[in-house]
N, C-alpha and C positions, 0 to 999 in steps of 0.2 A: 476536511480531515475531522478527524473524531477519535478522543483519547476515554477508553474506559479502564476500569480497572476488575480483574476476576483473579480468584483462588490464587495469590501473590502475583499475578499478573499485571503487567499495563499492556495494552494492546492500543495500536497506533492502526486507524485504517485511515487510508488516504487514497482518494482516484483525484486523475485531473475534472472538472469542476464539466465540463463537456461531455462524460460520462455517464454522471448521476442518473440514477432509474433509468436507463438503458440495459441489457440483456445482450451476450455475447455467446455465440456457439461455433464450437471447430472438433470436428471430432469427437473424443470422449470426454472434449472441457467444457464446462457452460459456467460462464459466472453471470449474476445479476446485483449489479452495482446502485444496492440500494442507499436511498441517503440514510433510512432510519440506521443503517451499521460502518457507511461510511463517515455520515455523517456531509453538514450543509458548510461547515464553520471554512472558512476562506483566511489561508494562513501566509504569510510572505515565504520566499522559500529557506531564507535563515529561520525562522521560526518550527518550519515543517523538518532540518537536517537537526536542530537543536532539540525536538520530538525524537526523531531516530535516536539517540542517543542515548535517552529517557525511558525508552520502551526496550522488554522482552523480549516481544513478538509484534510484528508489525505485517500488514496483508496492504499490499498496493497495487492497483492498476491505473496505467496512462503513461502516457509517453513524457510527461513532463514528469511527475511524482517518481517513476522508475529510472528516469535518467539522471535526477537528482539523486537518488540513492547509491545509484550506480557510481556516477562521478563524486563523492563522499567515503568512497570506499565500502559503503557499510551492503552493499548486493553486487555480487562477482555478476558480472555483463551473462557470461555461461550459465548461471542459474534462473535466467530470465526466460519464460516462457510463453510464446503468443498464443491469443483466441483471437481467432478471424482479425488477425492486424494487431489485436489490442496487447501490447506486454503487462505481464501479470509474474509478482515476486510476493515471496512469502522471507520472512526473517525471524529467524529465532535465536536469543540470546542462550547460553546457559552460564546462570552467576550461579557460582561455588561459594 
């Protein structure tokens, strides 16, 4: 996981850890789940739902970090998207 911050941003990207610098293609989707933007940092998974919480916008692929999300409320199951297997969600906040 790996939390930065941009233009009033906090950005949360997280893949499961089996992922890292691996490369996914399905059709018109290609993700490549680099550490340098996911990041290396190995979080428990209260700490990673206590992140969601924190963050704007959060970008996650893996079957563990998406079902977390998913079971937290914070990513409807229906906006989960695969590449080749892999579930991939985007989340954006908007504070008023």
């Amino acid at each position: 996981m790996k939390i930065t911050e941009a233009q009033n941003e906090v950005i949360l990207a997280a893949a499961d850890s089996d992922l890292i610098d691996k490369e996914f293609r399905e059709g018109k989707f290609h993700i490549k789940v680099l550490s340098g933007f996911y990041g290396n940092a190995r979080v428990s998974d209260n700490t990673f739902i206590a992140s969601l919480g924190l963050c704007t916008i959060a970008n996650l692929v893996g079957k563990h970090v998406v079902r977390l999300a998913t079971d937290s409320d914070f990513i409807d199951s229906e906006n989960v998207i695969y590449i080749d297997g892999i579930p991939y969600a985007q989340l954006a906040k908007i504070i008023e």
